[in-house]
MMTF fields as JSON, N, C-alpha, C and O atoms, coordinates in Angstrom:
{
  "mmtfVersion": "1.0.0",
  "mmtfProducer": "UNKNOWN",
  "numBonds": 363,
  "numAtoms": 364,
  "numGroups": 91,
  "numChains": 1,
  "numModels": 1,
  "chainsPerModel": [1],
  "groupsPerChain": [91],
  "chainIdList": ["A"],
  "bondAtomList": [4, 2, 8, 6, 12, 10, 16, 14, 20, 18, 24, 22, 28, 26, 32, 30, 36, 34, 40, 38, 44, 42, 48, 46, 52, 50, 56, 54, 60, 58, 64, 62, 68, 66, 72, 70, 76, 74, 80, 78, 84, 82, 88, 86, 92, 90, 96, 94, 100, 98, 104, 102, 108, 106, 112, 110, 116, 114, 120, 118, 124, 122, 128, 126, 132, 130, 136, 134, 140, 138, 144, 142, 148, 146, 152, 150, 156, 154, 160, 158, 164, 162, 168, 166, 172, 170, 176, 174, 180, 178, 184, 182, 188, 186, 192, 190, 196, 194, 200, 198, 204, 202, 208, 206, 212, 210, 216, 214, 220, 218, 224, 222, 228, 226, 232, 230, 236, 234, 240, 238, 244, 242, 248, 246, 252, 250, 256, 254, 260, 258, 264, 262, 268, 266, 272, 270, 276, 274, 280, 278, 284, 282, 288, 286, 292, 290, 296, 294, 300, 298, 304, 302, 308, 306, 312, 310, 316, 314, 320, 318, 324, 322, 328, 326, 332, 330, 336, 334, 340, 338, 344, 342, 348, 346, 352, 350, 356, 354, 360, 358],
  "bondOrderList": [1, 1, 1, 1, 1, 1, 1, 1, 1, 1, 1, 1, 1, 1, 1, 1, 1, 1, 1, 1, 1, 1, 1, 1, 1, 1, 1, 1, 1, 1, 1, 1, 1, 1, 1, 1, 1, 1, 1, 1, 1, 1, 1, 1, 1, 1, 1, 1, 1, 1, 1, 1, 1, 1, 1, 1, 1, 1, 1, 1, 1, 1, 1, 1, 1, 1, 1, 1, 1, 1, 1, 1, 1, 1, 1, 1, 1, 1, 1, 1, 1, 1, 1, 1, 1, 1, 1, 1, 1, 1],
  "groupList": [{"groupName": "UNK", "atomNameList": ["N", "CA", "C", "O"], "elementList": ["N", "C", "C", "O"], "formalChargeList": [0, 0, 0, 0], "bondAtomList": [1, 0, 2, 1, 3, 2], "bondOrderList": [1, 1, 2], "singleLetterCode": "X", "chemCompType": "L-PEPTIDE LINKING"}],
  "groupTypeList": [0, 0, 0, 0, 0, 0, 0, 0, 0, 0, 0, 0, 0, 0, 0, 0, 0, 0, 0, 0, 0, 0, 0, 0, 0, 0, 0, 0, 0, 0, 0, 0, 0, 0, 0, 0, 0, 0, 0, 0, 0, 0, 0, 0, 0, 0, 0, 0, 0, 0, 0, 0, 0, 0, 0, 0, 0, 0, 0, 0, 0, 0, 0, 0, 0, 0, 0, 0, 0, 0, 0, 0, 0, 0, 0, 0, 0, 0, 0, 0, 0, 0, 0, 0, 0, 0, 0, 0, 0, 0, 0],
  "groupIdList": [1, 2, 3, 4, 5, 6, 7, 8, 9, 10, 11, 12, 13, 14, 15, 16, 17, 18, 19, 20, 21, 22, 23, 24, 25, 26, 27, 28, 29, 30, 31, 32, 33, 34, 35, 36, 37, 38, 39, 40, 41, 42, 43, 44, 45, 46, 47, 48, 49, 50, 51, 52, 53, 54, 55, 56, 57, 58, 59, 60, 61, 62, 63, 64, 65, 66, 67, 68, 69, 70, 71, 72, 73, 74, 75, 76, 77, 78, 79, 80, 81, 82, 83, 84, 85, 86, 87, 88, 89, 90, 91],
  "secStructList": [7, 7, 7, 3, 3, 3, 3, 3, 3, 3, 7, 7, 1, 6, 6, 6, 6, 7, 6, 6, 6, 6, 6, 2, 2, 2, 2, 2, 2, 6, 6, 1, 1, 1, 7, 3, 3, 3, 3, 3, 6, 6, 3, 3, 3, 3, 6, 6, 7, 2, 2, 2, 2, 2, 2, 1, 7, 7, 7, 6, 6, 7, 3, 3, 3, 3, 3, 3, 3, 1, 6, 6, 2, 2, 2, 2, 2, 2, 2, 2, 2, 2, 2, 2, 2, 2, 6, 6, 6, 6, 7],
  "xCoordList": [-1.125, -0.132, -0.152, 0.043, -0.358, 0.062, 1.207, 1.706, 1.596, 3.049, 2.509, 1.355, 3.777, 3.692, 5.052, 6.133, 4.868, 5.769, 5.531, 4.393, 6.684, 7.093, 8.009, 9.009, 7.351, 8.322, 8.268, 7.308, 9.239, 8.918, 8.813, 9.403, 7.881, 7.918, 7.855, 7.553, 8.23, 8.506, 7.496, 7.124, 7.017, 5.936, 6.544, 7.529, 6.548, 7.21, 6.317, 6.822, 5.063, 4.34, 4.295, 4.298, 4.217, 4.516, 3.14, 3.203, 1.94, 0.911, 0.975, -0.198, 1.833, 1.592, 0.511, 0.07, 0.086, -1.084, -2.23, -2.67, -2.752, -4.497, -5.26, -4.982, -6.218, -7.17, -7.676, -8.38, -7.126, -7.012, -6.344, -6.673, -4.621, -3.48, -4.017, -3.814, -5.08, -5.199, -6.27, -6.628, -6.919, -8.612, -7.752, -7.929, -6.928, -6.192, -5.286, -5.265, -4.76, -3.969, -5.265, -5.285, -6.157, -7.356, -7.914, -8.416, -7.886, -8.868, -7.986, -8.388, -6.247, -5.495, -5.057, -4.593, -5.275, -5.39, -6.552, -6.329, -7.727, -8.721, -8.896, -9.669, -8.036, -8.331, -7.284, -7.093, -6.563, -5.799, -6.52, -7.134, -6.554, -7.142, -6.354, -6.968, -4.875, -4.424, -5.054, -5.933, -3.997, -4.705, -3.565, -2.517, -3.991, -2.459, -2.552, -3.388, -1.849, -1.621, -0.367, 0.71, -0.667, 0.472, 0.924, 0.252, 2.096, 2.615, 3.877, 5.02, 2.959, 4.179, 4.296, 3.384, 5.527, 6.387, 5.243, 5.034, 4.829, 4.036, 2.609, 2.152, 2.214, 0.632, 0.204, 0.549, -0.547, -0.737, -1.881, -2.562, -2.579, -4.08, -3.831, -2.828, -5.164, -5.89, -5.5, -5.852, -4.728, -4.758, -5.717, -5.456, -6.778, -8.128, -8.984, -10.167, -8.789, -9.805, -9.408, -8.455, -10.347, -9.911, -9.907, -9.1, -10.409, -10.665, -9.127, -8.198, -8.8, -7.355, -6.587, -6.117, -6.263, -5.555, -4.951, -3.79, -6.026, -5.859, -5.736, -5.566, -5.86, -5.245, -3.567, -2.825, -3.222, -1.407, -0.998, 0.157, -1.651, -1.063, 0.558, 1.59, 0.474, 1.92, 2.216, 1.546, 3.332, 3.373, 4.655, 5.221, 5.088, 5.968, 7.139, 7.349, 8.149, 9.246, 8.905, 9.61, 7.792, 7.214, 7.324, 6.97, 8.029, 7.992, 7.042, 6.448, 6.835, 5.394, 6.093, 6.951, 5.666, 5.754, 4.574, 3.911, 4.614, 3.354, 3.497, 4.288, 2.698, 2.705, 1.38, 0.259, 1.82, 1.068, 0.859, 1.883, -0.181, -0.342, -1.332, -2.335, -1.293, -2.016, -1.895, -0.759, -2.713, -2.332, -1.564, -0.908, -1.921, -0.842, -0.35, -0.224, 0.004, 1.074, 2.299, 2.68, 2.521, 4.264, 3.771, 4.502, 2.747, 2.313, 1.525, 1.48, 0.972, 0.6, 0.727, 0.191, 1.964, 2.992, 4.276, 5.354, 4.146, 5.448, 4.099, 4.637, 2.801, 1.725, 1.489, 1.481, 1.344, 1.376, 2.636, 2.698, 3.467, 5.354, 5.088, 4.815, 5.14, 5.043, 3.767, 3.82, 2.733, 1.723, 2.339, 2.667, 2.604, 3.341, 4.556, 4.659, 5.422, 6.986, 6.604, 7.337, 5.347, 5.339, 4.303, 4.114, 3.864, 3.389, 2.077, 1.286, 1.784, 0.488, -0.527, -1.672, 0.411, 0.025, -0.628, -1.687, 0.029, -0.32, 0.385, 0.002, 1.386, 2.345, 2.747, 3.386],
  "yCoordList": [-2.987, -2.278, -2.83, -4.015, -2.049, -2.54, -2.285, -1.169, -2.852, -2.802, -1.979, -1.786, -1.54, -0.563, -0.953, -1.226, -0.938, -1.635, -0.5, -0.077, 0.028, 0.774, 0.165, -0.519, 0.637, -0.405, 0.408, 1.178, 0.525, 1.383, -0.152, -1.218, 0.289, -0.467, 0.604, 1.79, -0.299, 0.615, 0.21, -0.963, 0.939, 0.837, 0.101, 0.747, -1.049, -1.85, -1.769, -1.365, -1.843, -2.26, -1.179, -0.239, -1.262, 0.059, 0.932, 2.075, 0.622, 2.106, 1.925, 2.019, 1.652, 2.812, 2.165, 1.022, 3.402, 2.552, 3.166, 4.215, 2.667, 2.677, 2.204, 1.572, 2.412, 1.992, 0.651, 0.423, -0.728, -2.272, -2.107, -1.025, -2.216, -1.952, -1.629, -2.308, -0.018, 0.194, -0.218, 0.437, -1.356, -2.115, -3.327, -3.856, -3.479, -4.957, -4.492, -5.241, -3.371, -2.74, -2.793, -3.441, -2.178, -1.679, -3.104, -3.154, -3.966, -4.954, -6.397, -7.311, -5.798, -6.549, -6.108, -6.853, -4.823, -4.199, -4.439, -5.206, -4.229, -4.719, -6.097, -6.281, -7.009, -8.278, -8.281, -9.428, -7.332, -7.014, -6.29, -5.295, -6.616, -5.875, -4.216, -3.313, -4.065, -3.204, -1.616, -1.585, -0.37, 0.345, 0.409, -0.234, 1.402, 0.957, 2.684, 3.184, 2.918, 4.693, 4.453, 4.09, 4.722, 4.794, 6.657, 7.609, 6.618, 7.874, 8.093, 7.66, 9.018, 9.016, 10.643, 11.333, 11.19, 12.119, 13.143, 12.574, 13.977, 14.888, 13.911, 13.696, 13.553, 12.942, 11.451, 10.311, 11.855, 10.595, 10.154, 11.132, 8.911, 8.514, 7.0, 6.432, 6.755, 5.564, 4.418, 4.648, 3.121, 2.479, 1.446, 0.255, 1.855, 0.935, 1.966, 1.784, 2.922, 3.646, 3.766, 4.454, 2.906, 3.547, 4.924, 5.285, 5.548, 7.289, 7.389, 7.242, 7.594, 8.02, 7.41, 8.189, 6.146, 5.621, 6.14, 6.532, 6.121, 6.712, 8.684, 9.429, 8.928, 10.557, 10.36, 11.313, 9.178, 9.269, 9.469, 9.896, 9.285, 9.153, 8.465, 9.087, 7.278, 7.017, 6.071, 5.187, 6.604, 5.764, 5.164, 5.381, 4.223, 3.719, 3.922, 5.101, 3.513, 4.049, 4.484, 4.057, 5.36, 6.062, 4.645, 3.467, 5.532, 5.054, 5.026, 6.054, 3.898, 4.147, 3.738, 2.864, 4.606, 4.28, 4.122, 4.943, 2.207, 2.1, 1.598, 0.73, 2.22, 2.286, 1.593, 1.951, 0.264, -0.44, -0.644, -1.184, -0.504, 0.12, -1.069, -0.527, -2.038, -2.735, -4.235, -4.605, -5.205, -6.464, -7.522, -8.533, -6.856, -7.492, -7.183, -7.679, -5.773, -4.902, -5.685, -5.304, -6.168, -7.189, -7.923, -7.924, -8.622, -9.56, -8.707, -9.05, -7.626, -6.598, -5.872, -5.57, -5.565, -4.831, -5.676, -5.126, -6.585, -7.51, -8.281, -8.9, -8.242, -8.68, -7.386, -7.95, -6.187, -4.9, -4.906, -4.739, -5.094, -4.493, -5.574, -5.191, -6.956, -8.12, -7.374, -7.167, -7.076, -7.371, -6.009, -6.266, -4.813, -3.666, -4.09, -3.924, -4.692, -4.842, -6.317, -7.016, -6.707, -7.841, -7.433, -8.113, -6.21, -5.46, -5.831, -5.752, -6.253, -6.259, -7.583, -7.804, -7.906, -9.507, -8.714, -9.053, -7.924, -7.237, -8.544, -9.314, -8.059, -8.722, -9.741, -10.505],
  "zCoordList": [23.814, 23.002, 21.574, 21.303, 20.859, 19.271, 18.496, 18.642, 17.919, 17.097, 15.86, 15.479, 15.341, 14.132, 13.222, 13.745, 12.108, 11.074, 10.101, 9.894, 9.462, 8.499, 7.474, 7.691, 5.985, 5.01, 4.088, 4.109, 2.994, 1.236, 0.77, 0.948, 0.173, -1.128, -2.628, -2.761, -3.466, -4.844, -5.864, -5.811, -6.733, -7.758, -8.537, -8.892, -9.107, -10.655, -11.237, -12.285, -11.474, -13.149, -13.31, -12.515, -15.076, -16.202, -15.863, -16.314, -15.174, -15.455, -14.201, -13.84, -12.979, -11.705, -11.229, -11.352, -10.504, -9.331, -9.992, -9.519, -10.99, -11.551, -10.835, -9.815, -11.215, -10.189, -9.897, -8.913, -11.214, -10.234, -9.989, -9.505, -9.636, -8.356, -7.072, -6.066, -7.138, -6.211, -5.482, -4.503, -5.866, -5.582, -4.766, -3.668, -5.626, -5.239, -3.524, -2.547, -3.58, -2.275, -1.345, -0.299, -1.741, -0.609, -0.163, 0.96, -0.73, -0.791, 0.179, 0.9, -0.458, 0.458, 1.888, 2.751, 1.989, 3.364, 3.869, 4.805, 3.803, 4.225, 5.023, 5.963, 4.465, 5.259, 6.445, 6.85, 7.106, 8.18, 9.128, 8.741, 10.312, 11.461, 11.76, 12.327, 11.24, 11.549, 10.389, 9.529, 10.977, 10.13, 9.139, 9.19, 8.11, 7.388, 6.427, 5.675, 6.714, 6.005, 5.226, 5.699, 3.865, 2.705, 2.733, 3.128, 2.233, 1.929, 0.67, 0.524, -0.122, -1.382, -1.437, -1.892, -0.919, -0.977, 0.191, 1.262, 0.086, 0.921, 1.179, 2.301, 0.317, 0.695, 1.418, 1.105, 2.339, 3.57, 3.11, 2.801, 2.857, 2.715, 3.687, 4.119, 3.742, 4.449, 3.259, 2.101, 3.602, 2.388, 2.668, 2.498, 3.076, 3.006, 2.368, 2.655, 1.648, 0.757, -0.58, -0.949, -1.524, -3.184, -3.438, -4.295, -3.058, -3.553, -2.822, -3.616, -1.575, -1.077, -1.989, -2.819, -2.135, -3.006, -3.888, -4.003, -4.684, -5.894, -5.908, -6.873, -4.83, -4.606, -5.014, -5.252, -5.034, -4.516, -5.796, -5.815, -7.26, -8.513, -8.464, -8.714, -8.142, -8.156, -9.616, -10.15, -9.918, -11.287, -10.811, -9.739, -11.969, -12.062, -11.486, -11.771, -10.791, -10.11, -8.618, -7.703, -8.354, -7.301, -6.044, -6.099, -4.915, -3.522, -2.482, -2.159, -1.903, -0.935, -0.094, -0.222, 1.325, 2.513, 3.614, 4.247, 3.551, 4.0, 5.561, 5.932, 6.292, 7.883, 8.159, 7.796, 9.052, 9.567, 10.712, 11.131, 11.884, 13.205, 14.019, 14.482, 14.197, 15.206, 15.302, 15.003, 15.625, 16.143, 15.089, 15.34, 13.749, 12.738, 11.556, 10.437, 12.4, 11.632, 10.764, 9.658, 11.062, 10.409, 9.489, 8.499, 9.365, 8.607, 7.404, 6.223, 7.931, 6.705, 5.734, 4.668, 6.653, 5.685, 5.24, 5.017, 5.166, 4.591, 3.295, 2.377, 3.257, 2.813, 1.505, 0.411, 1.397, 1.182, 0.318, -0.9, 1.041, 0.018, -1.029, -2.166, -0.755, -1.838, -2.798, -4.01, -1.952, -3.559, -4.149, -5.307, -3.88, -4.676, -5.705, -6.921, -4.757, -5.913, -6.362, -7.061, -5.863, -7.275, -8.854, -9.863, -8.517, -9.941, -9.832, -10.773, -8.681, -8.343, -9.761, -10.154, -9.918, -10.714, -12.242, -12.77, -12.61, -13.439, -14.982, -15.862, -14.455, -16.331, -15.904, -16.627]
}
């Protein structure tokens, strides 16, 4: 059985999720065994793919709801929300 963890996290740095934000998300999902699907308002992507990623155009303010699905779901997405609402080490 695998656990599943659901969290928002919120966009803080001023340009949104460009494309380092979103290298840095993919790259920090990546080192989790689980799967991890982000969602901002209608659109679902894989958050282990830059191209999906960056489908989400989320800027500043914009809410993600990121769903984490397997042996270390909790640790992923509590891993995921920090690097988002910390601005992704931007400023």
């Amino acid at each position: 059985m695998s656990d599943r963890v659901v969290i928002t996290a919120t966009v803080v740095n001023r340009l949104g999720l460009h494309a380092r934000p979103a290298m840095s998300f993919v790259d920090a999902a990546a080192a989790f065994a689980s799967s991890i699907k982000v969602r901002r308002e209608d659109t679902i992507v894989d958050g282990k793919s830059i191209m999906q990623m960056m489908m989400l155009a989320a800027g500043q303010g914009s809410q993600l709801e990121i769903t984490a699905e397997g042996p270390d779901a909790a640790a992923a997405a509590q891993a995921l929300k920090k690097l988002v609402e910390g601005g992704f080490d931007e400023e």
